[in-house]
Backbone as JSON Lines, residues from 0, in Angstrom:
{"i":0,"aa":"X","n":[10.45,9.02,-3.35],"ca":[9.44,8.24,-4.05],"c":[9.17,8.9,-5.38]}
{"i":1,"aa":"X","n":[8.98,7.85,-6.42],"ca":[8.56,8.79,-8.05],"c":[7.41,7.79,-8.06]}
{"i":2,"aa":"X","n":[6.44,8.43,-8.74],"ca":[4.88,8.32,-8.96],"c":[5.13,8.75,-10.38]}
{"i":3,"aa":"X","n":[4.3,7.41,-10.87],"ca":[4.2,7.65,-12.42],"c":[2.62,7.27,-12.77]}
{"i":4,"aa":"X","n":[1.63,8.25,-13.25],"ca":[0.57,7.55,-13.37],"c":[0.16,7.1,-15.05]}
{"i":5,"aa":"X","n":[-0.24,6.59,-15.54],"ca":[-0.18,5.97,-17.08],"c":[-2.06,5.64,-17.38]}
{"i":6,"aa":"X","n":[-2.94,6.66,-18.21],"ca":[-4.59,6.5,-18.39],"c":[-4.73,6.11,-19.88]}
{"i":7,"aa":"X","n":[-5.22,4.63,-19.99],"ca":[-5.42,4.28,-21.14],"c":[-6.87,4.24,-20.9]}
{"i":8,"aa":"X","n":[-8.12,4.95,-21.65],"ca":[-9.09,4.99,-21.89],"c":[-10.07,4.69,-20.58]}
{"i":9,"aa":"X","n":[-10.27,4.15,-19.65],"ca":[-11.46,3.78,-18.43],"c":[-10.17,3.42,-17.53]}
{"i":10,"aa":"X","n":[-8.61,3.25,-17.79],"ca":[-8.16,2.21,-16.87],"c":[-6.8,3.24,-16.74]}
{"i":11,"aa":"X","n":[-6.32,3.03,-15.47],"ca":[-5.36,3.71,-14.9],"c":[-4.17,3.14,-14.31]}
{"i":12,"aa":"X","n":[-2.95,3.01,-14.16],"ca":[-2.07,2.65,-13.69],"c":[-1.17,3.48,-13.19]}
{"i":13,"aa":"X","n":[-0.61,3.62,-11.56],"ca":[0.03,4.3,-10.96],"c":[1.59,3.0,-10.67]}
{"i":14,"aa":"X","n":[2.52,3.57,-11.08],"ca":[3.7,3.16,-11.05],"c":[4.24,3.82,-9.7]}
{"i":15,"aa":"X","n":[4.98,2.89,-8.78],"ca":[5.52,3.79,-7.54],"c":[6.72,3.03,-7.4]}
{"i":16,"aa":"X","n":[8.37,3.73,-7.41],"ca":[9.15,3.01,-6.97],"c":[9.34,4.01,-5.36]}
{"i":17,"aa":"X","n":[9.71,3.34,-4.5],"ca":[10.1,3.03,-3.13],"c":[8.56,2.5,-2.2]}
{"i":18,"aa":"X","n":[9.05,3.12,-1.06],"ca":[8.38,2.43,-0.05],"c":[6.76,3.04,-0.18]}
{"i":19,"aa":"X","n":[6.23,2.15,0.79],"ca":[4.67,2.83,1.13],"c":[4.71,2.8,2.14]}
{"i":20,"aa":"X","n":[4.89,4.28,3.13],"ca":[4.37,4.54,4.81],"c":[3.32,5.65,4.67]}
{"i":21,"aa":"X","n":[3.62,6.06,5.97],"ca":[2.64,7.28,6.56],"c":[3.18,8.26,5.48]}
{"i":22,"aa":"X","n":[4.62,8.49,5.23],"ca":[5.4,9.53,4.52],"c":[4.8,9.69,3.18]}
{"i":23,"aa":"X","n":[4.65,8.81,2.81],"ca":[4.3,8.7,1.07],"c":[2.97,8.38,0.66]}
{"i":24,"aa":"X","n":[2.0,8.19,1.93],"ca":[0.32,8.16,2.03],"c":[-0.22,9.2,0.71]}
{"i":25,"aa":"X","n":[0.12,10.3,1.56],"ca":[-0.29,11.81,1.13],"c":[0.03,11.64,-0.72]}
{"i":26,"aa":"X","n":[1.1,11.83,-1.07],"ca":[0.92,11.94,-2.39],"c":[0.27,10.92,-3.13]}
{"i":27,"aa":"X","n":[0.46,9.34,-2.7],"ca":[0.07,7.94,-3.33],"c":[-1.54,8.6,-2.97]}
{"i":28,"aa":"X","n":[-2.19,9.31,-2.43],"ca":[-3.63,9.18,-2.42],"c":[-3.81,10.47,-3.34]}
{"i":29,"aa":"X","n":[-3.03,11.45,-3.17],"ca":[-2.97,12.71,-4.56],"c":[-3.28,12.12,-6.09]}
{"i":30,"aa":"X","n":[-2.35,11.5,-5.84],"ca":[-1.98,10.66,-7.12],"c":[-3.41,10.27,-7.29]}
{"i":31,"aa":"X","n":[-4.23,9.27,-7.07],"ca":[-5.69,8.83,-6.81],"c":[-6.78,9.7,-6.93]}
{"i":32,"aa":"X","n":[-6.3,10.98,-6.32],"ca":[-7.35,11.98,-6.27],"c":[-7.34,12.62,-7.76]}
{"i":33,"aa":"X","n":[-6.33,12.76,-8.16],"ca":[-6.3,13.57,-9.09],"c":[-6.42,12.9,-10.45]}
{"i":34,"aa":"X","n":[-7.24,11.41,-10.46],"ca":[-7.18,10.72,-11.44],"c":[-8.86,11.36,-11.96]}
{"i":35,"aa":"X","n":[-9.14,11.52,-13.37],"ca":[-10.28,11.75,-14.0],"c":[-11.45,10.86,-13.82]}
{"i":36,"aa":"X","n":[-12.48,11.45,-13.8],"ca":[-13.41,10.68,-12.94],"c":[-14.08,9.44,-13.76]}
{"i":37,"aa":"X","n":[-13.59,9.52,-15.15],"ca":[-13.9,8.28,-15.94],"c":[-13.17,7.01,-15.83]}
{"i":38,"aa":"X","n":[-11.57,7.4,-15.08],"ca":[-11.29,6.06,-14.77],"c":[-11.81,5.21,-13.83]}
{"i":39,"aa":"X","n":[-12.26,3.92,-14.1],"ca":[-13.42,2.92,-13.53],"c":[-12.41,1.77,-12.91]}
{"i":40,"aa":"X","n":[-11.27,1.57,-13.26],"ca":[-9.93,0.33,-13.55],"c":[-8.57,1.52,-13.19]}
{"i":41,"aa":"X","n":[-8.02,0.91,-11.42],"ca":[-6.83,1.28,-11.49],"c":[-6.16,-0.05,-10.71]}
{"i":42,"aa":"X","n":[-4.76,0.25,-11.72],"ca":[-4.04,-0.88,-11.09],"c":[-2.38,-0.29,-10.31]}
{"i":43,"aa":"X","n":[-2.54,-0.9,-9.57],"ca":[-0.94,-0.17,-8.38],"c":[0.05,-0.96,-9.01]}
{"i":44,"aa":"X","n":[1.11,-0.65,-9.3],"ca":[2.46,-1.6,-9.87],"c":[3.31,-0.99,-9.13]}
{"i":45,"aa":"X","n":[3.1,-2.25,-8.22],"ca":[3.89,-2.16,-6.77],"c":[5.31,-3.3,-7.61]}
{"i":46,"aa":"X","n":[5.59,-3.37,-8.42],"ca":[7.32,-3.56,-9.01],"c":[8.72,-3.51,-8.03]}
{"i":47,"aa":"X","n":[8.37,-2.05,-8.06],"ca":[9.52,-1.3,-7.52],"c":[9.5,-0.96,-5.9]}
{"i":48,"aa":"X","n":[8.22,-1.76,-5.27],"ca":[8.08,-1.01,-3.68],"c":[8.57,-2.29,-3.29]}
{"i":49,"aa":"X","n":[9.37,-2.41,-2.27],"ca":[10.14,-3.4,-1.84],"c":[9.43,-3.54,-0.34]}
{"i":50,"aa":"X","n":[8.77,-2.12,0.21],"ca":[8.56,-1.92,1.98],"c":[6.78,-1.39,1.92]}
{"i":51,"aa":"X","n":[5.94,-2.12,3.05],"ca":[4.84,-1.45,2.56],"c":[4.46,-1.72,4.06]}
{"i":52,"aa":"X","n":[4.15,-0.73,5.01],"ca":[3.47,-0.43,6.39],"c":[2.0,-0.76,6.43]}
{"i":53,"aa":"X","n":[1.29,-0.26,7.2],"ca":[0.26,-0.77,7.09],"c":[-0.37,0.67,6.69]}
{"i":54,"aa":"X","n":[-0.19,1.53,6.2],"ca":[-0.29,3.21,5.57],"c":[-0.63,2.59,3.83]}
{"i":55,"aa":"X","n":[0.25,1.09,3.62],"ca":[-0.96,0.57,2.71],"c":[-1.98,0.04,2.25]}
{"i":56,"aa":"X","n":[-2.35,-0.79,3.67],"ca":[-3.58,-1.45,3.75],"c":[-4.83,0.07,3.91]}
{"i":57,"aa":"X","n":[-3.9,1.01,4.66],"ca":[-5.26,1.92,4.25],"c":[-5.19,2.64,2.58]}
{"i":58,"aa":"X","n":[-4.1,2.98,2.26],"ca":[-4.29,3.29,0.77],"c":[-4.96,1.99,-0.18]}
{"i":59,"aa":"X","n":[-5.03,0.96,0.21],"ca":[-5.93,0.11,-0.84],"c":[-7.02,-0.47,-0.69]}
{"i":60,"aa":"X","n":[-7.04,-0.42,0.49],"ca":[-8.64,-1.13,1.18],"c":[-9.55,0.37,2.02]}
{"i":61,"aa":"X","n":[-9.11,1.55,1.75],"ca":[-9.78,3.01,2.39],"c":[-10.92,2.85,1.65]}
{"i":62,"aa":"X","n":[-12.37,3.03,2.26],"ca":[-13.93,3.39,1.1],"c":[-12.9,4.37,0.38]}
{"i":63,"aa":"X","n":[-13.81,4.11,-0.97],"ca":[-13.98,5.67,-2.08],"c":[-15.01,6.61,-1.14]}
{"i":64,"aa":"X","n":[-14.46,8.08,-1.6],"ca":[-15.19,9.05,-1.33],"c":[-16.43,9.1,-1.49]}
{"i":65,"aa":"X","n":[-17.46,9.19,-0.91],"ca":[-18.72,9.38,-1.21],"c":[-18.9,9.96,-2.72]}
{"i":66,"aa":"X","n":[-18.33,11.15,-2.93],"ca":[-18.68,11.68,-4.46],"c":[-17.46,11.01,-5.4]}
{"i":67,"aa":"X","n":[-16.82,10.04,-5.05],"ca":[-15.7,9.63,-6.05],"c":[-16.3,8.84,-7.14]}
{"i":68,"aa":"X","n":[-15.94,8.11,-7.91],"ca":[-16.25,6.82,-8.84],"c":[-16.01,5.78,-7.98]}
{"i":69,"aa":"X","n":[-16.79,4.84,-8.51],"ca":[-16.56,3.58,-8.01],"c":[-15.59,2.34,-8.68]}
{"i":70,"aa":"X","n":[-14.47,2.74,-8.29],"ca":[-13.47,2.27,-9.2],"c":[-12.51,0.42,-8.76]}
{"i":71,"aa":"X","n":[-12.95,-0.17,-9.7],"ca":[-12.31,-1.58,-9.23],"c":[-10.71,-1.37,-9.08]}
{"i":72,"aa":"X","n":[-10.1,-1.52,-7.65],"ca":[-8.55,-1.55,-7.91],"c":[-8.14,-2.68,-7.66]}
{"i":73,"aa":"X","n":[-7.35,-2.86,-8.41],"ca":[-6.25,-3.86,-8.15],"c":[-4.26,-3.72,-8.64]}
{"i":74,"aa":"X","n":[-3.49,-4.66,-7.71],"ca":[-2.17,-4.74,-7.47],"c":[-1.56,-5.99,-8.46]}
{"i":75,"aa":"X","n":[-0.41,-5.55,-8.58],"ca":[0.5,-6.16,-9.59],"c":[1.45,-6.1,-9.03]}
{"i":76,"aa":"X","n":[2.46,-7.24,-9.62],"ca":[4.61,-7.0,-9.23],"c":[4.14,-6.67,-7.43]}
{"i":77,"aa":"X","n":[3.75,-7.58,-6.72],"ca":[3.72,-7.34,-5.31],"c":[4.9,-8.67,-4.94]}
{"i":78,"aa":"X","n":[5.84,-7.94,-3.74],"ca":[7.29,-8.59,-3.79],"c":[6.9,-9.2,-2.24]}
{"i":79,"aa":"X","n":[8.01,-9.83,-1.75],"ca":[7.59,-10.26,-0.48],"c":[7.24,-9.81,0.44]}
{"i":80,"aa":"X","n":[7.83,-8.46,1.05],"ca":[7.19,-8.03,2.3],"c":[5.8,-7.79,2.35]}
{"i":81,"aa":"X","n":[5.71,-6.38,1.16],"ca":[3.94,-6.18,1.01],"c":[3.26,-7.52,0.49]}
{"i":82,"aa":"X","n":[3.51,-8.82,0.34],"ca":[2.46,-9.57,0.18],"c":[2.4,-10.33,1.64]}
{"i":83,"aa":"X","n":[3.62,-10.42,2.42],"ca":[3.43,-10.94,3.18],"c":[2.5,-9.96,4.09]}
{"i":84,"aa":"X","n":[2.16,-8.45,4.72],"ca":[1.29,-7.93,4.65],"c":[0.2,-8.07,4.79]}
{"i":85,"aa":"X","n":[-0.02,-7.92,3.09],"ca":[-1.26,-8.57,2.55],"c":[-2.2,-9.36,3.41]}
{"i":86,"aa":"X","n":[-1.4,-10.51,3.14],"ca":[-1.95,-12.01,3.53],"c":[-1.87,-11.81,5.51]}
{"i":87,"aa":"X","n":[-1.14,-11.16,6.03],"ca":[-1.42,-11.8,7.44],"c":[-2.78,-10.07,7.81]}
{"i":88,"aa":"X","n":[-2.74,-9.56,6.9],"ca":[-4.25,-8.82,7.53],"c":[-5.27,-9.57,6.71]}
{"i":89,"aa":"X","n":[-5.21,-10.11,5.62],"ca":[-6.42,-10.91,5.12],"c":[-6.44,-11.76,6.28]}
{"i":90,"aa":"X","n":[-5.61,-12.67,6.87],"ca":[-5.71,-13.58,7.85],"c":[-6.49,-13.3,9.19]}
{"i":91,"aa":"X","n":[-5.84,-11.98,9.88],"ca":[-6.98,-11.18,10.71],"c":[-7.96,-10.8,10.91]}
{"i":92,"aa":"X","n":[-8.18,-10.02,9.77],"ca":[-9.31,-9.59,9.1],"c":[-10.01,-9.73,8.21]}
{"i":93,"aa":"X","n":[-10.64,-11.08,7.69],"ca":[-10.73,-11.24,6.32],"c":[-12.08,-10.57,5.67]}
{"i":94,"aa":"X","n":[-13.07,-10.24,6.72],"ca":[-14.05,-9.5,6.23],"c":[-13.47,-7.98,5.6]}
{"i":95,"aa":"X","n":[-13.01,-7.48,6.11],"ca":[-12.25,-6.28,5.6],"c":[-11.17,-5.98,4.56]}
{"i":96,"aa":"X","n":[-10.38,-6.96,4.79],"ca":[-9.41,-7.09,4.15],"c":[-9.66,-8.29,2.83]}
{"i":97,"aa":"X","n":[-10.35,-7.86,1.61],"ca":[-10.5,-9.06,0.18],"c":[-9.77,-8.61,-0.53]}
{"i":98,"aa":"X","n":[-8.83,-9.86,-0.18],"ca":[-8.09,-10.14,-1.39],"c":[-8.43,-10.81,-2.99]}
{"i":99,"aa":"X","n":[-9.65,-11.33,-2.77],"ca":[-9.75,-11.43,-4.28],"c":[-10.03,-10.63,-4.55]}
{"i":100,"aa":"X","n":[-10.36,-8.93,-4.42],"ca":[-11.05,-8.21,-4.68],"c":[-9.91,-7.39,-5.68]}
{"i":101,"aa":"X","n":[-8.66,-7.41,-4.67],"ca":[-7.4,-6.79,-4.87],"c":[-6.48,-7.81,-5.85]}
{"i":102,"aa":"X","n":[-6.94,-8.73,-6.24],"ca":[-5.64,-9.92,-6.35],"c":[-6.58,-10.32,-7.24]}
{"i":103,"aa":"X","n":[-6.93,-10.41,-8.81],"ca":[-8.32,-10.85,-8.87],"c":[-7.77,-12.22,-8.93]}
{"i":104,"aa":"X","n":[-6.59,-12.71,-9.46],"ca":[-6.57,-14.37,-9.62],"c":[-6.14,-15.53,-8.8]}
{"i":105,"aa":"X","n":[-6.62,-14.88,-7.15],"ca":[-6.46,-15.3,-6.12],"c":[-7.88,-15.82,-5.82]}
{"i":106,"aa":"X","n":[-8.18,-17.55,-5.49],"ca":[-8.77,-17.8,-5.31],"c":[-9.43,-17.18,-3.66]}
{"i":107,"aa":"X","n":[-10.62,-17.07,-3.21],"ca":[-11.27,-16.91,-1.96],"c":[-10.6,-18.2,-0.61]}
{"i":108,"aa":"X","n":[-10.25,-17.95,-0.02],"ca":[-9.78,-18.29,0.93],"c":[-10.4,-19.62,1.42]}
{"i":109,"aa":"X","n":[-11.88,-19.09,1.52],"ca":[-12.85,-20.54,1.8],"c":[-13.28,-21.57,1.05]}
{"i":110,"aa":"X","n":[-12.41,-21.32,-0.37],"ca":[-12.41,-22.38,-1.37],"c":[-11.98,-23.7,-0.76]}
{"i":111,"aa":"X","n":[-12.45,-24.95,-0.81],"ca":[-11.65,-25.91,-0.94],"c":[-11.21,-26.63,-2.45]}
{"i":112,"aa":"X","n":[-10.71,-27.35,-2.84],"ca":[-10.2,-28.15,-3.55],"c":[-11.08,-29.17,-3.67]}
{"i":113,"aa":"X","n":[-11.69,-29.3,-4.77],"ca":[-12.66,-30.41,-5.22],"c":[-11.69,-31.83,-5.35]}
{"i":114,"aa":"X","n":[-12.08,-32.57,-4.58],"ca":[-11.55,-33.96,-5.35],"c":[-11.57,-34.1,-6.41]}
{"i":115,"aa":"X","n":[-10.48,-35.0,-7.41],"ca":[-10.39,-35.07,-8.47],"c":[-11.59,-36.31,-8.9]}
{"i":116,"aa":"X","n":[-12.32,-36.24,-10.1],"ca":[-13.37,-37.03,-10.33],"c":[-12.57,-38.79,-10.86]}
{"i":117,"aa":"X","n":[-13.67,-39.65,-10.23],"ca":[-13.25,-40.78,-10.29],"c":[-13.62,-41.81,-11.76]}
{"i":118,"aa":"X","n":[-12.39,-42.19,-12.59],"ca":[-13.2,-42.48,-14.11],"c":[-14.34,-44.07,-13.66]}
């Protein structure tokens, strides 16, 4: 696994090519830990991860540390397996598991579709 992390001013981006398991937890949360406490904005550019266990539902949905920042994250370049993932623990779990939270331009689940207005 290569970890690339990239800090433009409040906002952070961690680049990861290969997989996300139990194996690669440990550093992908290093990586996190060791980000400066002014970043407020990190985004995962999951691009290059093709395989993602459920070792990532806890790396993206884990509380922040009590003394950490309270930092909005969100995912990018998410390929089929980890979205498929995604979506069947949002499906399980949806109190736990928000995806708009992670996804911001994913509508809420309990949205419906307004009829279109009649002229």
């Amino acid at each position: 696994m290569n970890i690339t992390t990239a800090i433009d001013g409040t906002s952070a981006r961690i680049t990861l090519r290969g997989d996300i398991d139990f194996d690669t937890l440990s550093p992908l949360r290093s990586a996190v830990d060791a980000l400066p406490a002014h970043v407020t904005d990190l985004l995962w550019d999951l691009n290059h991860t093709a395989f993602m266990d459920v070792a990532g539902l806890h790396l993206l949905f884990a509380p922040a540390p009590l003394d950490g920042p309270d930092r909005r994250t969100t995912v990018t370049g998410l390929r089929r397996q980890p979205l498929r993932l995604l979506l069947l623990a949002a499906d399980v779990h949806p109190h736990a598991v928000d995806l708009t939270r992670l996804l911001p331009d994913t509508p809420p689940t309990d949205l419906q579709q307004a009829a279109p207005e009649q002229p």
